[in-house]
C-alpha positions as CSV (number, residue, x, y, z in Angstrom):
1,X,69.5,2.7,116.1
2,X,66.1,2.0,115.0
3,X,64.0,3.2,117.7
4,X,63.2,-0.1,119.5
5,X,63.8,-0.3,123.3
6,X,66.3,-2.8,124.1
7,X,65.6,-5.8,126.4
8,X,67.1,-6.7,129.6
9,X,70.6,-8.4,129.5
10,X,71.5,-11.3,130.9
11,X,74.0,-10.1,133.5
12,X,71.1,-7.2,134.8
13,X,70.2,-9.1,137.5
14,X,66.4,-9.2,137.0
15,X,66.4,-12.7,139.4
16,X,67.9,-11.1,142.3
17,X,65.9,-12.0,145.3
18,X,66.8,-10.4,148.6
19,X,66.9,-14.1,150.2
20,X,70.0,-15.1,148.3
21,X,72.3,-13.5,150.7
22,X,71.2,-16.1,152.4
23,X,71.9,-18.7,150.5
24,X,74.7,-17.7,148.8
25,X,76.4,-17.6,152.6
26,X,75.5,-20.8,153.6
27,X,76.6,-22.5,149.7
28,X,79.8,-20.6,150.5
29,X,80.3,-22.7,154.2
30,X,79.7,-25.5,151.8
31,X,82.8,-24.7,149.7
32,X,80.7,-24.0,146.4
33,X,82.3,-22.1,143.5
34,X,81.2,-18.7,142.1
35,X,80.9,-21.4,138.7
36,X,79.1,-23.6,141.2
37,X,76.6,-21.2,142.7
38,X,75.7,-19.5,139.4
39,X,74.3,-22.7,138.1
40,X,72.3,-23.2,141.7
41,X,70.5,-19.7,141.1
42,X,70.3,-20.7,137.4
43,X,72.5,-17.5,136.1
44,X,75.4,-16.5,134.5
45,X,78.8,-15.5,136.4
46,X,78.2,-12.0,134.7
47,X,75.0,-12.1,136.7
48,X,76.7,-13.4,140.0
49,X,79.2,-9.9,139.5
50,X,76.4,-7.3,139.0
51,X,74.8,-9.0,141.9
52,X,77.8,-7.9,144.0
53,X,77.7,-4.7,142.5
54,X,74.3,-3.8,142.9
55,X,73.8,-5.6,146.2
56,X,75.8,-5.1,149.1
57,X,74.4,-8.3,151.5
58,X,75.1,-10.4,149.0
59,X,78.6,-9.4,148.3
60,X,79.1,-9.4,152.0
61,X,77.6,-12.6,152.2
62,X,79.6,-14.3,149.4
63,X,82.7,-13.2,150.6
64,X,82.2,-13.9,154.8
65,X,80.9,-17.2,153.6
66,X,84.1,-18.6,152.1
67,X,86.3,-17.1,155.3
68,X,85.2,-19.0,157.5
69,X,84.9,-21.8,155.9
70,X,88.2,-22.1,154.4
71,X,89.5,-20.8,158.1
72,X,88.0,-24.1,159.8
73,X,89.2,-26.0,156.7
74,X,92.8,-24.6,157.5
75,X,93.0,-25.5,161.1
76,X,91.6,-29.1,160.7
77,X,94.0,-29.9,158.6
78,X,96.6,-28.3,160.5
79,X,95.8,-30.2,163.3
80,X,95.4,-33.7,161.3
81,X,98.8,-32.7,160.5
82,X,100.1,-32.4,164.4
83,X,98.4,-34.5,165.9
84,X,95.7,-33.5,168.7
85,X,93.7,-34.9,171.6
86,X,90.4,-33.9,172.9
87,X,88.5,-34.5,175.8
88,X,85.5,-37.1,175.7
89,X,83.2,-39.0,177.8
90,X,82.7,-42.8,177.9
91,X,79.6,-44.4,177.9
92,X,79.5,-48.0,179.9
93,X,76.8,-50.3,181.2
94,X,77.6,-52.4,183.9
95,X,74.9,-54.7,185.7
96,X,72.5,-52.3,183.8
97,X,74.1,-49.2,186.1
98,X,75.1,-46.4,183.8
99,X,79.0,-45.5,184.0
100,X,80.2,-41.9,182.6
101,X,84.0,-41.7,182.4
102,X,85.8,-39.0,181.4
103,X,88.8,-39.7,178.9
104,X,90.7,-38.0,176.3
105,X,91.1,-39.2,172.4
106,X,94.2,-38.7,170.7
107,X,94.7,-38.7,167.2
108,X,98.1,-39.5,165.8
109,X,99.9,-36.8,162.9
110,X,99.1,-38.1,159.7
111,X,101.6,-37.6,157.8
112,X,99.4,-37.4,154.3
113,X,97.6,-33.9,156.2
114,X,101.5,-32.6,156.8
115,X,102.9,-33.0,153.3
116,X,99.7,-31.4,151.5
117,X,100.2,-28.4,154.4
118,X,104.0,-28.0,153.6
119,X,103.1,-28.6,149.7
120,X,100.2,-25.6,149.9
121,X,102.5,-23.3,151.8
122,X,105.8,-24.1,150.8
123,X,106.2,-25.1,147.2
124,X,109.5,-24.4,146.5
125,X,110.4,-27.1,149.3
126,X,107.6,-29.3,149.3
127,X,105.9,-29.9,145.8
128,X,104.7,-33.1,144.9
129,X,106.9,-34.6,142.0
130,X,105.7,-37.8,140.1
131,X,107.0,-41.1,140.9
132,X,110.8,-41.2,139.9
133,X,110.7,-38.0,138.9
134,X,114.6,-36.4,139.3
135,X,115.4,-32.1,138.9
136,X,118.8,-33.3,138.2
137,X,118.4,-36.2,135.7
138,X,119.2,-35.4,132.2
139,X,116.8,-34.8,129.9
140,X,116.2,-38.4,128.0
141,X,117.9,-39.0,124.7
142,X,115.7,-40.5,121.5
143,X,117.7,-43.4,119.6
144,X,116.5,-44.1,116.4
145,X,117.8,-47.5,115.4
146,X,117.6,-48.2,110.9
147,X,118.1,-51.7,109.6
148,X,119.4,-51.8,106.1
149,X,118.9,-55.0,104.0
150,X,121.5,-57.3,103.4
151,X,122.6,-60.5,104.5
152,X,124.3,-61.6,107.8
153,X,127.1,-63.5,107.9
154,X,126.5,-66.6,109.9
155,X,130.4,-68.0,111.0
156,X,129.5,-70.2,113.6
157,X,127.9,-72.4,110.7
């Protein structure tokens, strides 16, 4: 080696500010990729990793960032899938008197929420397939049709 002192690397974590913990747990709520947050804080994904190596907030945060989220993600859908109803209140105006009513709003299954559910957690069962698409069709055949030249016979003439 020639005696000069090497420079910081990219992945050293030289940017780290202790107010990314932070951040990086609300862009996690926000569904944000580790690709996706590394370009926010202007770094590498090498840099994201020695951050969670070096700092244990923001490891923490990255990670109890996505739970949630993907938790609340999980049990929407589930529901959208079901069906649900909650409780509401009305708002009315009659003769300029102010009318409160208590009611509850439904919300039908959808049956787009219950295939994606089944699809995610049961595969094997419930995978999308294309359009027409058949396990048990044959695989198609290639016919390759050749003309030679000649003459046809015309009879009916």
């Amino acid at each position: 080696m020639s005696g000069k002192k090497r420079g910081r690397s990219k992945g050293d974590g030289s940017k780290y500010k202790p107010e990314y913990a932070e951040q990086v747990y609300k862009l996690r709520l926000l569904g944000l990729s580790l690709k996706e947050i590394a370009t926010f804080f202007g770094v590498c994904h090498k840099t994201l990793e020695y951050w969670k190596e070096e700092h244990a907030d923001f490891a923490t945060a990255l990670r109890e960032g996505a739970e949630p989220a993907d938790a609340n993600v999980a049990v929407s859908l589930y529901k959208r899938a079901l069906g649900y109803s909650h409780p509401a209140e009305k708002i009315f105006n009659h003769n300029g008197e102010i009318i409160r009513a208590e009611t509850t709003t439904h919300y039908p299954p959808e049956t787009g929420a219950a295939i994606r559910w089944l699809a995610v957690r049961q595969p094997g069962r419930w995978r999308e397939k294309p359009l027409g698409f058949d396990d048990e069709a044959p695989p198609p055949v290639n016919v390759t049709i050749e003309m030679e030249e000649g003459t046809v016979d015309d009879e009916d003439s």
